[in-house]
RODO-2510 file (C-alpha; in nm, 4 decimals, decimal comma):
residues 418
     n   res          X          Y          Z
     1     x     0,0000     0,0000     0,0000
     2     x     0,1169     0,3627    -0,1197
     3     x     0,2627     0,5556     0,1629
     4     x     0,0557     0,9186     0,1946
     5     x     0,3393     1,1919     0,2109
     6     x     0,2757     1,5518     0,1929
     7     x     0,6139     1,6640     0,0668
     8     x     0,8645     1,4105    -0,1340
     9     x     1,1798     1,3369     0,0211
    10     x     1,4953     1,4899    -0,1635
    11     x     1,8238     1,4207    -0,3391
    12     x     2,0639     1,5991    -0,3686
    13     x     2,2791     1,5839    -0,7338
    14     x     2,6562     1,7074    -0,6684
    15     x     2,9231     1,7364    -0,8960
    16     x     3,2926     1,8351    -0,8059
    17     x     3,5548     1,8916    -1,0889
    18     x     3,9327     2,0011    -1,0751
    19     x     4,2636     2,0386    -1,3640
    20     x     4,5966     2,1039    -1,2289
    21     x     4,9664     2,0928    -1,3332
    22     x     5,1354     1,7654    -1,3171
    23     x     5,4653     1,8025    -1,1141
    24     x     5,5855     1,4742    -1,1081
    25     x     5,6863     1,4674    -1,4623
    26     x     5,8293     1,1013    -1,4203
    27     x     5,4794     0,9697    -1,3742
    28     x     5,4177     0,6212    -1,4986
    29     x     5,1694     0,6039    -1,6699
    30     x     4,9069     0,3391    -1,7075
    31     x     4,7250     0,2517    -2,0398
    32     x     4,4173     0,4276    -2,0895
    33     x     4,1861     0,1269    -2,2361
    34     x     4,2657    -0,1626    -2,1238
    35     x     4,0899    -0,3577    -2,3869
    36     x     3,9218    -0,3689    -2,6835
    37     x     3,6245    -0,4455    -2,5252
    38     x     3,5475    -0,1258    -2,2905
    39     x     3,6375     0,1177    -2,6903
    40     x     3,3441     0,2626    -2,7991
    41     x     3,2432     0,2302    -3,1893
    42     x     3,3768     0,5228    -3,3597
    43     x     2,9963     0,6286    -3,5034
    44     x     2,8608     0,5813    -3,1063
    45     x     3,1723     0,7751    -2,9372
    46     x     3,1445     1,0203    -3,2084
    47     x     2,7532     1,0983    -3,1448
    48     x     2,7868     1,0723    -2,7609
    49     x     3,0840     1,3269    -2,8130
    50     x     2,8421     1,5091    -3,0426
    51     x     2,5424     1,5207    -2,7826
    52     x     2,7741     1,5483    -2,4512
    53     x     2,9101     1,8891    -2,6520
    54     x     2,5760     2,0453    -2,7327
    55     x     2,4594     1,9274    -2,3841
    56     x     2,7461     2,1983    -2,2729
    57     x     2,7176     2,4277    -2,4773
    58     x     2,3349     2,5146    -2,3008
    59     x     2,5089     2,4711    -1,9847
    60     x     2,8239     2,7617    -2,0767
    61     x     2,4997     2,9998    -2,2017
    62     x     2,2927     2,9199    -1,8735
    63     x     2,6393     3,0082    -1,6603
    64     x     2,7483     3,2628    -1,8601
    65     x     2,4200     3,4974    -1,8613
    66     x     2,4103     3,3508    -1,4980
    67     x     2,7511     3,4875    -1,4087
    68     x     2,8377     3,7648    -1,6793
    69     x     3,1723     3,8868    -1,6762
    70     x     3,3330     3,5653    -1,4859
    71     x     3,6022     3,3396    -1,5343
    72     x     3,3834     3,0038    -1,5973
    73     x     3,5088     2,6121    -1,5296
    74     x     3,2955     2,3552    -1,5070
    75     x     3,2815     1,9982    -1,6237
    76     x     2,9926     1,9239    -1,8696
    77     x     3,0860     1,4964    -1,8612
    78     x     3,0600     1,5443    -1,4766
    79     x     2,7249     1,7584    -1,4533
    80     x     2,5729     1,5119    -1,6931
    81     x     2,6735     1,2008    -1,5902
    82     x     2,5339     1,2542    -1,2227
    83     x     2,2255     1,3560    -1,3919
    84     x     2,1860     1,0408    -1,5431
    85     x     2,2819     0,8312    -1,2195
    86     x     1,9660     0,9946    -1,1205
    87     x     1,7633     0,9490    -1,4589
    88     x     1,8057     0,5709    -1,3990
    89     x     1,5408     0,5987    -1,1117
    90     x     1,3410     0,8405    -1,3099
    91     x     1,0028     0,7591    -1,4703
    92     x     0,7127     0,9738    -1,6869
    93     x     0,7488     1,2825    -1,7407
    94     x     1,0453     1,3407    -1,5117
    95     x     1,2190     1,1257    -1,7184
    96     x     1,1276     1,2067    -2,0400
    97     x     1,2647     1,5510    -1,9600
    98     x     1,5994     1,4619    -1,8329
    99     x     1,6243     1,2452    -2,1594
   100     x     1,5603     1,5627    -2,3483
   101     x     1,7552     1,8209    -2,1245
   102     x     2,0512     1,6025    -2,1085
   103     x     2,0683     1,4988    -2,4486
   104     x     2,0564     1,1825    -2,4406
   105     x     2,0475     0,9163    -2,6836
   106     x     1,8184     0,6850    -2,5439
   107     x     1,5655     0,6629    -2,3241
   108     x     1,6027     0,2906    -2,2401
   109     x     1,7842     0,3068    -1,8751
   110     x     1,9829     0,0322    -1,9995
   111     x     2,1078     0,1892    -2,2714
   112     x     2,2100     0,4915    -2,1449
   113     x     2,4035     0,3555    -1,8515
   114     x     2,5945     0,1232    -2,1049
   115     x     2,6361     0,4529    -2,3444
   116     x     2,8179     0,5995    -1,9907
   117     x     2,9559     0,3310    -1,8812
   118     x     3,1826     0,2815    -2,2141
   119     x     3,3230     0,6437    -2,1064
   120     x     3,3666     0,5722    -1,7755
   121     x     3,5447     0,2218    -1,8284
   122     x     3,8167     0,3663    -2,1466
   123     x     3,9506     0,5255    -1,8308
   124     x     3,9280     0,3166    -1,5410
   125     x     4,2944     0,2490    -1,5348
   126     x     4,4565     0,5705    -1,6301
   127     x     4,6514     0,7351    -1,3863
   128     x     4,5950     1,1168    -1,4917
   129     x     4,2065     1,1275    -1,5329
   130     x     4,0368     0,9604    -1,2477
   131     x     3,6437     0,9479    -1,2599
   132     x     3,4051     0,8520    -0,9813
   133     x     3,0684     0,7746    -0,8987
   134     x     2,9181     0,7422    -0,5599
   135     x     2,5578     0,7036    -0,4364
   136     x     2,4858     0,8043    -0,0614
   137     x     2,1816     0,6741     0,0809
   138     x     1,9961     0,7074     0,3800
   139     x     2,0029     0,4080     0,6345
   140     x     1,6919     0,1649     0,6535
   141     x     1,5989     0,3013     0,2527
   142     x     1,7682     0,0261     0,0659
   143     x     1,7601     0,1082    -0,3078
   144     x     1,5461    -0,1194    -0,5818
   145     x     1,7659    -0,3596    -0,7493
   146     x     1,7659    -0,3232    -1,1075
   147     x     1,8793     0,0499    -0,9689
   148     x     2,1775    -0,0713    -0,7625
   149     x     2,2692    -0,2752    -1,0424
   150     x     2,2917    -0,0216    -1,3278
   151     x     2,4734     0,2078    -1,1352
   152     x     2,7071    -0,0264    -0,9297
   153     x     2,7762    -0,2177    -1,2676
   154     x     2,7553     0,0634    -1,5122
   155     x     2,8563     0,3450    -1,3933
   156     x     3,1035     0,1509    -1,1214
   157     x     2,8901     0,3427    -0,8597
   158     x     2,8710     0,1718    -0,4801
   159     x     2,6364     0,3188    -0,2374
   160     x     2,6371     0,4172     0,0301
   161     x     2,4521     0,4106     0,3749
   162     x     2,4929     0,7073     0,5951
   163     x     2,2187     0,9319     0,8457
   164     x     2,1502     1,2572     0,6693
   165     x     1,9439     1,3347     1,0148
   166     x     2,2950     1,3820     1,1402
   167     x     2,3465     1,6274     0,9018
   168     x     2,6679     1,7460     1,0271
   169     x     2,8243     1,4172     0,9984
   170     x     2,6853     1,2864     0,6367
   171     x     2,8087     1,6153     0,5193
   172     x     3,1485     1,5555     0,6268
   173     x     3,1510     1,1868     0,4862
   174     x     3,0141     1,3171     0,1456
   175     x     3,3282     1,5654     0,1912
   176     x     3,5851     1,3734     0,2801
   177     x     3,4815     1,1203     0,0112
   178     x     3,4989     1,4010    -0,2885
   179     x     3,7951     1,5540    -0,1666
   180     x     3,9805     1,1913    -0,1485
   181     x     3,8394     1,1710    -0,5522
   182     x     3,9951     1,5111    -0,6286
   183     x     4,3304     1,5385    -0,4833
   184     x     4,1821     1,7450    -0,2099
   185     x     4,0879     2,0083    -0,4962
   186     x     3,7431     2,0072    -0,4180
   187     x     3,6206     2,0838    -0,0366
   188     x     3,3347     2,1517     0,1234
   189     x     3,0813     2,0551    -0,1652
   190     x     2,7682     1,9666     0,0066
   191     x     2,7021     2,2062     0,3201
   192     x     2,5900     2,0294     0,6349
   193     x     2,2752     2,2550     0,6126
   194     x     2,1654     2,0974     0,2751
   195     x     2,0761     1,8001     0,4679
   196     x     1,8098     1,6842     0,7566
   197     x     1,5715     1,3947     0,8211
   198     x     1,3814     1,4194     0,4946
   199     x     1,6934     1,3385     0,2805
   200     x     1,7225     1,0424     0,0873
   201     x     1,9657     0,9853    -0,1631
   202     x     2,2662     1,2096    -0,2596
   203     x     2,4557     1,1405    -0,5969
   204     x     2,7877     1,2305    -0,6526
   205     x     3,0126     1,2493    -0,9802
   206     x     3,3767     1,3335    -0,9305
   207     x     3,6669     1,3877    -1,1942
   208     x     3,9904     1,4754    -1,1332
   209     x     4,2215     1,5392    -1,4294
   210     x     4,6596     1,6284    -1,3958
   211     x     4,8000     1,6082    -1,6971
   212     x     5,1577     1,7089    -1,8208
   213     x     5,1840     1,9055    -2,1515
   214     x     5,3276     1,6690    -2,4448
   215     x     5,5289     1,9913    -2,5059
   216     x     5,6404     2,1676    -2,1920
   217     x     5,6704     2,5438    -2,1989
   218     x     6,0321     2,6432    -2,0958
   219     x     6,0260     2,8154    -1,7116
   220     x     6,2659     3,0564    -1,8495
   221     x     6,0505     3,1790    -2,1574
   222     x     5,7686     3,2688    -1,8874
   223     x     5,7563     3,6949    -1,8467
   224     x     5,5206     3,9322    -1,7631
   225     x     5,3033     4,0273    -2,0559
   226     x     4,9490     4,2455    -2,1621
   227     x     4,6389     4,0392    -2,0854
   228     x     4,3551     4,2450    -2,2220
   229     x     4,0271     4,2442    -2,0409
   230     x     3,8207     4,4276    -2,2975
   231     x     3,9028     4,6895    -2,5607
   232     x     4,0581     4,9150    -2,2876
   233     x     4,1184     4,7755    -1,9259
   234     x     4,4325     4,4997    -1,9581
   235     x     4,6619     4,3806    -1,6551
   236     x     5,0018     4,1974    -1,6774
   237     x     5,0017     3,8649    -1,6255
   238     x     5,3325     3,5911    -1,6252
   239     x     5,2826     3,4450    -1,9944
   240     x     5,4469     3,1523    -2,1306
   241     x     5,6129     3,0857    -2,4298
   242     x     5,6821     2,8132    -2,6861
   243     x     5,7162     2,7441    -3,0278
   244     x     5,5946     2,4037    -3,1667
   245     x     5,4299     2,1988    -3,4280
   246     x     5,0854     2,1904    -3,2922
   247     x     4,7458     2,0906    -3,4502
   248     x     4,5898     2,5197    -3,5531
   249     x     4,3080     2,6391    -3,7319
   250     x     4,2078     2,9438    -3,8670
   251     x     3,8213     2,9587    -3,8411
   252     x     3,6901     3,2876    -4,0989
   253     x     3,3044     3,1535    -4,0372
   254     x     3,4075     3,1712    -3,6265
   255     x     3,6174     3,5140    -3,6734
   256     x     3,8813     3,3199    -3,4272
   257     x     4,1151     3,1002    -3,4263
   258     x     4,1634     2,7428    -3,2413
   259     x     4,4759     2,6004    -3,1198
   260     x     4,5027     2,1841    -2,9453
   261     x     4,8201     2,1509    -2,7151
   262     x     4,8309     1,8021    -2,6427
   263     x     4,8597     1,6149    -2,2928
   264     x     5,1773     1,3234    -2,2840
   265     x     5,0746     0,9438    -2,2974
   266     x     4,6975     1,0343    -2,3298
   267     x     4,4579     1,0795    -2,5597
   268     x     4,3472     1,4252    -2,4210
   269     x     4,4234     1,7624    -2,5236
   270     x     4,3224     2,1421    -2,4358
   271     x     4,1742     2,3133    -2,7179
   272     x     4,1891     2,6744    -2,7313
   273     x     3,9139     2,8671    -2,9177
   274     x     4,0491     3,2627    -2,9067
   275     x     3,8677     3,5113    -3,1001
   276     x     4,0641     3,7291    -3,3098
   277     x     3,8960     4,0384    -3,1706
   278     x     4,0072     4,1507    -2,7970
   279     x     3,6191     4,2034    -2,7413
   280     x     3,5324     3,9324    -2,9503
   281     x     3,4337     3,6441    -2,6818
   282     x     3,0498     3,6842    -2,6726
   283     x     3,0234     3,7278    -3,0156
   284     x     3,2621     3,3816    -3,0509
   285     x     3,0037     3,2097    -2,8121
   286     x     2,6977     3,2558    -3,0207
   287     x     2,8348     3,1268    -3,3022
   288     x     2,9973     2,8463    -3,0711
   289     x     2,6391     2,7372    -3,0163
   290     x     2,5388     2,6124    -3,3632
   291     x     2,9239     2,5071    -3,4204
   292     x     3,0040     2,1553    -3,3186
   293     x     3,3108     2,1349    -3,1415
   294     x     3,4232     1,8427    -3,3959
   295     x     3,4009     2,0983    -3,6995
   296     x     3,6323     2,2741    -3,4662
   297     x     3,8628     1,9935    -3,4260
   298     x     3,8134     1,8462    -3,7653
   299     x     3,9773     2,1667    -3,8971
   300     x     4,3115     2,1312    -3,6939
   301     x     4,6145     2,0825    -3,8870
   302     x     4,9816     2,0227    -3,7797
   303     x     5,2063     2,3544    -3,8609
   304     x     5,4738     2,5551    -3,6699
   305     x     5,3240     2,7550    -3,4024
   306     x     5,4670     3,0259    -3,1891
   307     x     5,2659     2,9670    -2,8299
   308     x     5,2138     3,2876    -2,5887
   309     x     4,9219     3,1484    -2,3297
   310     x     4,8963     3,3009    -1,9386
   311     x     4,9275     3,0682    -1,6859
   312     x     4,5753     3,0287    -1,4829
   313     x     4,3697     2,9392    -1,2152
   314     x     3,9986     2,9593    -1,2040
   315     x     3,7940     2,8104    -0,9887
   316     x     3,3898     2,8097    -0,9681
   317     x     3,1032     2,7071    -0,8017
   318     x     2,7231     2,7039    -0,8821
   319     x     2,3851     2,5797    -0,7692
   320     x     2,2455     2,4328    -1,1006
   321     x     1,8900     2,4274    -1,0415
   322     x     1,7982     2,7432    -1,2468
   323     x     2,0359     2,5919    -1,5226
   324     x     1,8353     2,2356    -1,5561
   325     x     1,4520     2,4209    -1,5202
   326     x     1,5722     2,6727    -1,7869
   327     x     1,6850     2,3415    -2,0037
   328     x     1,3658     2,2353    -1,9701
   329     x     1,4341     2,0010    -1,6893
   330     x     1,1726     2,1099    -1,4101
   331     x     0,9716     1,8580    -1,3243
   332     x     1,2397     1,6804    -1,0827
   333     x     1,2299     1,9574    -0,8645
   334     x     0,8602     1,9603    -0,7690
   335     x     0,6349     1,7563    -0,5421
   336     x     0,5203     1,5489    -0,8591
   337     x     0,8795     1,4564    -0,9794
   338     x     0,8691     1,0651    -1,0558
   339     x     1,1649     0,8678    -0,9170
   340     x     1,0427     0,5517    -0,8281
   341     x     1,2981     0,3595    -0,9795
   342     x     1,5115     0,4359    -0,6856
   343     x     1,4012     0,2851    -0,3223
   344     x     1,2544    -0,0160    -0,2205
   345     x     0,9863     0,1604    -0,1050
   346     x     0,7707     0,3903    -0,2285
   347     x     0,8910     0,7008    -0,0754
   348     x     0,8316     1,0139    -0,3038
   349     x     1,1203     1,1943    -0,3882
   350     x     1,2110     1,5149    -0,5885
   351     x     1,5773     1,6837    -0,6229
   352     x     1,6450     1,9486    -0,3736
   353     x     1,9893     2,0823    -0,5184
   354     x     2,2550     2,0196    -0,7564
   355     x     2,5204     2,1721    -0,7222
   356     x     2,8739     2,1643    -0,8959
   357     x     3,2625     2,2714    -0,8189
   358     x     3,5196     2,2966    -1,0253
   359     x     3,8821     2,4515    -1,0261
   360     x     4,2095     2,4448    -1,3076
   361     x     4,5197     2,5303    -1,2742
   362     x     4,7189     2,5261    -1,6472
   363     x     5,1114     2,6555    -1,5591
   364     x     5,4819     2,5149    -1,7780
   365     x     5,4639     2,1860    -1,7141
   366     x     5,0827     2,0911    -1,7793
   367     x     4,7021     2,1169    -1,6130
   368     x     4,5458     1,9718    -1,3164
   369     x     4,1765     1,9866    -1,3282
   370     x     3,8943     1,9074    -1,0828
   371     x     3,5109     1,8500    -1,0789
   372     x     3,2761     1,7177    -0,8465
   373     x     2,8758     1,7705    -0,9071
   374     x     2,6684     1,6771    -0,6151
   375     x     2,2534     1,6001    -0,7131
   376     x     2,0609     1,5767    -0,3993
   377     x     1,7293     1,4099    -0,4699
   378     x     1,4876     1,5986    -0,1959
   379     x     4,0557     1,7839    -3,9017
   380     x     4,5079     1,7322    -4,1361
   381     x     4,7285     1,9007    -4,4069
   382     x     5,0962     1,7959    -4,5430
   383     x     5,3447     2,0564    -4,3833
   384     x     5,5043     2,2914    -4,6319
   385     x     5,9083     2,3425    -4,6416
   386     x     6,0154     2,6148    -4,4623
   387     x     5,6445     2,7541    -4,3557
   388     x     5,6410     3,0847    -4,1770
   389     x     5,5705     3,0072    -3,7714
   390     x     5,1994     3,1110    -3,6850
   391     x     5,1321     3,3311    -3,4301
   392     x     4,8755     3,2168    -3,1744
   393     x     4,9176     3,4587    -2,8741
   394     x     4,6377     3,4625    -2,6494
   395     x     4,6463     3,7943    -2,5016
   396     x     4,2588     3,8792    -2,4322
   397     x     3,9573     3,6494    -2,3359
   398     x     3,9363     3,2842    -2,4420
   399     x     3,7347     2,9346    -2,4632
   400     x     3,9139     2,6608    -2,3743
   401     x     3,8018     2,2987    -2,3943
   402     x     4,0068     1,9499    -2,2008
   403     x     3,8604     1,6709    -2,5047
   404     x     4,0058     1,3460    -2,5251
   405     x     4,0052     1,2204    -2,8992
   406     x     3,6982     1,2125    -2,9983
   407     x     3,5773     1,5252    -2,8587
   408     x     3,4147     1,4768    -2,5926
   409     x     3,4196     1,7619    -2,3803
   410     x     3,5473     1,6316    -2,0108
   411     x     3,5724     2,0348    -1,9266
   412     x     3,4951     2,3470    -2,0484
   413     x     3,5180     2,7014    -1,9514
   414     x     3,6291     3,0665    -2,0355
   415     x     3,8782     3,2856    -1,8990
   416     x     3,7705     3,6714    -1,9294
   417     x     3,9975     3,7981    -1,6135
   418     x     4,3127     3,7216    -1,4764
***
């Protein structure tokens, strides 16, 4: 017999992300698939790379109307893989939105947790991108089984059992658990006051990228330089240099031009997308919307490039709520949201919060990156001889994209100040 409950129960949906420079340069390094069997098909990885890039592309407009003016880092994979931890236990309407929101491919549960799970297993053995998943549940609500299953097979999720009552001390276990995930990167995601009684499930995501540049910019090339922040302010900033042959593209159609600097023994890059105008950036990111990031990539070719890129930190936090009911994802958030995919018993729940961290840090020697998101249910051309270097100095506000080959975008963000 259905349980009468005035208010569903919540869940809270976190995400926690984080990029910083690798320092141990002597890093051994694992390999990144470890079979045959966990590579995607080129046509699937291509359209989940396809879909996971639109899917962040709303997200950067949401964030950046949401936060004009601000250095932005977030990890789309992250945000959207939490979200679909959650759209396992989703049913009706509910889920038929976070199909659509999130952009995903199917709406079979077991296809899409196989579609994530591909992702999440190409990398279950590499030592310089470390994903997690992690279900926290509240004791005596043991979770359905077909739900445990997906997400403890699939998306190599365990759960959980903790007391959100004790508020204080389920916060600090979340914590402690996404700080472990991100090198310590990422504290503090879930506050203690997010939490009472009436909690029932809290999903995490974290990523944690450090990666060491297949080309290291030389310490001794790094000097202060001109950032510009706009057409008149600009500050000096320590700006390193290198010349290389990297994968560049000019893009006319984008008035900008794109630059990849490759990570060592991965398949992951950073792709730089700097508009050729110093106020150029929002103009760059409406066109950005209707261009898919592999036309972008697909246009690369390998040619001598002189390199002058700031080192940067950003770091950045939001509450994503607004972000998902503007993408059309609102129903979760009510008292009519449909997860009953999730407990054994029939406890209504809704999502209270879903919140999402992030931080990079890209200096000489490479990028170290971190993400956690928290969801709380209450192209190549032959070189020519002698070819004059390009220049590719990015001196004013940017895009910049962490992709691994097939362009799907682990994290994405623009810098605007330094």
């Amino acid at each position: 017999m259905k349980r009468s409950t005035p208010h569903p129960r919540s869940i809270w949906i976190l995400t926690a992300c984080w990029l910083l420079p690798l320092l141990c340069l002597a890093l051994s390094l694992s390999p990144l698939v470890r079979s045959a069997d966990v590579t995607m098909a080129n046509a699937a990885s291509q359209e989940y790379a396809r879909r996971l890039a639109l899917f962040s592309i709303n997200v950067y407009g949401k964030l950046a109307a949401q936060k004009p003016g601000e250095n932005i880092v977030f990890s789309p994979f992250s945000i959207q893989t939490c979200a679909a931890m959650a759209r396992l236990g989703a049913e009706g309407e509910t889920a038929t939105q976070l199909d659509h929101g999130l952009g995903l491919a199917s709406s079979d549960a077991a296809e899409i947790a196989q579609t994530f799970h591909e992702v999440l297993a190409a990398y279950q053995d590499s030592q310089i991108l470390r994903i997690a998943n992690k279900i926290f549940v509240m004791d005596g609500y043991p979770l359905r089984q077909e739900f445990d299953e997906l997400l403890t097979k699939q998306f190599l999720s365990a759960a959980q059992n903790v007391n959100f009552a004790k508020n204080v001390e389920a916060a600090a276990t979340i914590n402690g658990w996404v700080e472990q995930r991100t090198n310590n990167l990422i504290k503090d995601l879930i506050p203690s006051s997010a939490l009472d009684a009436n909690s029932r499930l809290v999903l995490v995501n974290a990523i944690h990228f450090k990666g060491t540049w297949q080309h290291q910019f030389p310490k001794h090339a790094t000097r202060p330089d001109t950032f510009y922040l706009d057409g008149e302010r600009s500050v000096q900033v320590p700006m390193m240099g290198l010349k290389e042959r990297f994968r560049y593209a000019d893009l006319p159609a984008l008035d900008a031009t794109a630059l990849e600097l490759p990570y060592k023994d991965s398949d992951l890059s950073m792709l730089i997308v700097l508009p050729n105008s110093r106020t150029g950036l929002a103009a760059l990111e409406d066109k950005l919307r209707i261009t898919p990031l592999s036309q972008i990539t697909q246009s690369l070719h390998k040619t001598q490039v002189v390199v002058r890129l700031p080192k940067f930190k950003a770091e950045f936090q939001v509450e994503l709520t607004p972000v998902f009911k503007q993408l059309g994802m609102s129903k979760m958030f009510t008292d009519q949201a449909e997860f009953g995919k999730m407990l054994q018993s029939p406890e209504p729940l809704k999502v209270s919060a879903i919140i999402h961290k992030a931080f990079i840090d890209v200096n000489e020697e490479g990028t170290e990156a971190a993400a956690a998101t928290g969801m709380s249910l209450v192209f190549r051309s032959l070189p020519s001889a002698r070819q004059v270097p390009i220049r590719f100095f990015v001196e004013h506000p940017f895009n910049f994209y962490i992709l691994n080959k097939d362009a799907t975008a682990l994290f994405a963000g623009s810098i605007q100040k330094l």
